[in-house]
C-alpha positions in Angstrom: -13.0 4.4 -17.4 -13.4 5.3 -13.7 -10.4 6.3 -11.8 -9.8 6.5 -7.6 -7.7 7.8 -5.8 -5.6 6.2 -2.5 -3.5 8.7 -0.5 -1.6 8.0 3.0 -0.1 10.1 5.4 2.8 9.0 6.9 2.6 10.7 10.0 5.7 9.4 12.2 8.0 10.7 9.5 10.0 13.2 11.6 12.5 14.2 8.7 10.2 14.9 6.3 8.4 18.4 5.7 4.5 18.4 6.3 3.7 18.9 3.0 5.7 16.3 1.4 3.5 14.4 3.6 -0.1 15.8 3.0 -3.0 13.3 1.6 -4.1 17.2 0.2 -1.2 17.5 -1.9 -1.4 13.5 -3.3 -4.8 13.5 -3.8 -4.5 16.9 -5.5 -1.8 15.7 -8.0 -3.7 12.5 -8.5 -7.0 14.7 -9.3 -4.4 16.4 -12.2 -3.1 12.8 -13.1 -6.4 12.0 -13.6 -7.7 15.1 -15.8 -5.0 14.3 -18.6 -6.1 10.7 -19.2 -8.8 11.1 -22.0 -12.1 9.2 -21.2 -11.1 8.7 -17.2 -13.4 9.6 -14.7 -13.4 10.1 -10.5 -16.4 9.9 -8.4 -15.9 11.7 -5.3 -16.5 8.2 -3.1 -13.7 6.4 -4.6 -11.1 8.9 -3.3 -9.6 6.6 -0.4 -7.3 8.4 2.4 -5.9 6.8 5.6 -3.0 8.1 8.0 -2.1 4.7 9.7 0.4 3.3 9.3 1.9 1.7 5.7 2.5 -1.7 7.1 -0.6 -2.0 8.8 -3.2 -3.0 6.0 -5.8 -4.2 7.7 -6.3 -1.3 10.1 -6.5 0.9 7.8 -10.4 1.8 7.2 -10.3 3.7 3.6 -8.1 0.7 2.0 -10.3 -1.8 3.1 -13.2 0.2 1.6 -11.1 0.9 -1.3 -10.8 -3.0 -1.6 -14.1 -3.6 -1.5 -14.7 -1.3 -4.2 -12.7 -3.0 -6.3 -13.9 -6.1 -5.4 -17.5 -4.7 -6.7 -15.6 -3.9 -10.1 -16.5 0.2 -8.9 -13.6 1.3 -10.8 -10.7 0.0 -13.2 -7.9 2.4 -12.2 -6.5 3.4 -9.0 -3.8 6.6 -8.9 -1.4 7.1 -5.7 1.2 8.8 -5.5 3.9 6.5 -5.2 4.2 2.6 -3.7 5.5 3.2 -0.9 2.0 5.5 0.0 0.3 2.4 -0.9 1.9 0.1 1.8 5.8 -0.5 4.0 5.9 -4.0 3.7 6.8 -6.0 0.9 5.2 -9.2 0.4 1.6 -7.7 1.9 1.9 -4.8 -1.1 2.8 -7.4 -3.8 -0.3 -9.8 -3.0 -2.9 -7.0 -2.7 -1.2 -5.5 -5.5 -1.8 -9.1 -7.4 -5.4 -8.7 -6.2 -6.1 -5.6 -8.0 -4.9 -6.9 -11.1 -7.0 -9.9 -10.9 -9.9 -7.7 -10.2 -9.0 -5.9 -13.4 -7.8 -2.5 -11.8 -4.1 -0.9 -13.3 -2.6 0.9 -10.5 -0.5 4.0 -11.8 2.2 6.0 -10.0 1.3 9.9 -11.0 4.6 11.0 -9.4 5.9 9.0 -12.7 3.3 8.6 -14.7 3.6 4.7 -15.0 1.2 2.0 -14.5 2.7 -0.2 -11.8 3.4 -3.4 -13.7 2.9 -6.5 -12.6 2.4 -8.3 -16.6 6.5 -8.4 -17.4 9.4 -9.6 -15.9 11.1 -6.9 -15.5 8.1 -4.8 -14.1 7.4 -7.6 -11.6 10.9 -7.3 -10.5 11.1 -3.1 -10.3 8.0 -3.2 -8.5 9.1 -6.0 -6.1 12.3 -4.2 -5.4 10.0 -1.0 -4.8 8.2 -2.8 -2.3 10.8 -4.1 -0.6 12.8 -0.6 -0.6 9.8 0.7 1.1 9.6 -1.9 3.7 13.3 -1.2 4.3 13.2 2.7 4.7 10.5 1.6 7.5 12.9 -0.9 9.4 15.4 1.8 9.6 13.3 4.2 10.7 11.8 2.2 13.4 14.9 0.8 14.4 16.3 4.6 14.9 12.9 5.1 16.6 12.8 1.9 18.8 9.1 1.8 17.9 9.8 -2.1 16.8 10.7 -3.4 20.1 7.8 -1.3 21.2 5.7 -2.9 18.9 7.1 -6.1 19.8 6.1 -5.9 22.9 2.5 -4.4 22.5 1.8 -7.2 20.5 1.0 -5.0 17.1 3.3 -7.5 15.2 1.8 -10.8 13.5 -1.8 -10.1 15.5 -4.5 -9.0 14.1 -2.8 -8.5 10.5 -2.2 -11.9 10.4 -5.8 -12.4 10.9 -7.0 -10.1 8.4 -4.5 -11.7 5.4 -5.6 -14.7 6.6 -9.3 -14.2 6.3 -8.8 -12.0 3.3 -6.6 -14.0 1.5 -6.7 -18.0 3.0 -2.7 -17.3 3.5 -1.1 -19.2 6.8 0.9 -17.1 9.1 4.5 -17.9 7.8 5.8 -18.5 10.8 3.4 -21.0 11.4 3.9 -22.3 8.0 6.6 -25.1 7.9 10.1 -24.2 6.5 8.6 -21.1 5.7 10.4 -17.7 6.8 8.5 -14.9 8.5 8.1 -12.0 5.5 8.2 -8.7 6.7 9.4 -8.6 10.4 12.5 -6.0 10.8 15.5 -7.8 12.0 17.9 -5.8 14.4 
């Protein structure tokens, strides 16, 4: 079975040590993940890294390769570290997360050694509330940061990722959608 890797750096976390940060030390841990699972294998291409932002899917270049990949069947399980690594906003992580299992590719948290799932209730739910925690840790930090209304004002919010989930996934822009709410926007 061939195994990748995806590793972010969160590098606006002020309160958290650099190497509790480091795409080294995930993708290091992954690699040991990875060795104990009999039969798995990891190609050194399919070890994805990016240190943008976890909210931002589209502009992060190794995830979109890393979707691609899986969209060409290159491997059937993908190791991180933990969710919120993989993305800091809710409803974007469960649909991509949705589109890995449809591609037939088990995501697995090494920091717990679980596969991320999305077949039971009750993993659905945990790994919902998961995403959602992470999106939440972000709208505090911004909102200690003020890099929202910055945001806000640059234009970063509902641009181009709206595009890309659009184009990648035929989804509307929910705020465009009617008697829809917009998902994922930090509220003061």
């Amino acid at each position: 079975m061939r195994a990748a890797i995806y590793a972010r750096k969160s590098s606006d976390q002020k309160d958290v040590e650099d190497d509790q940060k480091s795409v080294t030390r995930q993708i290091a841990g992954a690699r040991a993940f990875i060795a104990k699972q009999e039969g798995w294998t990891l190609h050194e291409d399919h070890i994805y890294k990016d240190e943008k932002s976890g909210v931002l899917f589209a502009g992060r270049k190794d995830f979109r390769r890393m979707m691609a990949a899986a969209e060409e069947r290159a491997f059937e399980h993908l190791v991180l570290f933990d969710l919120d690594r993989f993305g800091r906003h809710g409803h974007k992580t469960m649909v991509v997360l949705n589109e890995l299992a449809d591609l037939g590719v088990s995501v697995w948290d090494f920091s717990t050694g679980v596969r991320v799932d999305l077949d039971s209730f009750e993993g659905r739910i945990t790994t919902s509330l998961k995403a959602e925690f992470a999106q939440q840790y972000r709208c505090r930090a911004e909102a200690h940061s003020g890099q929202h209304e910055a945001e806000g004002r640059a234009g970063l919010r509902d641009g181009r990722e709206d595009v890309w989930l659009r184009q990648r996934f035929g989804h509307e822009r929910p705020d465009q959608a009617s008697d829809q709410p917009h998902r994922g926007r930090c509220r003061p």
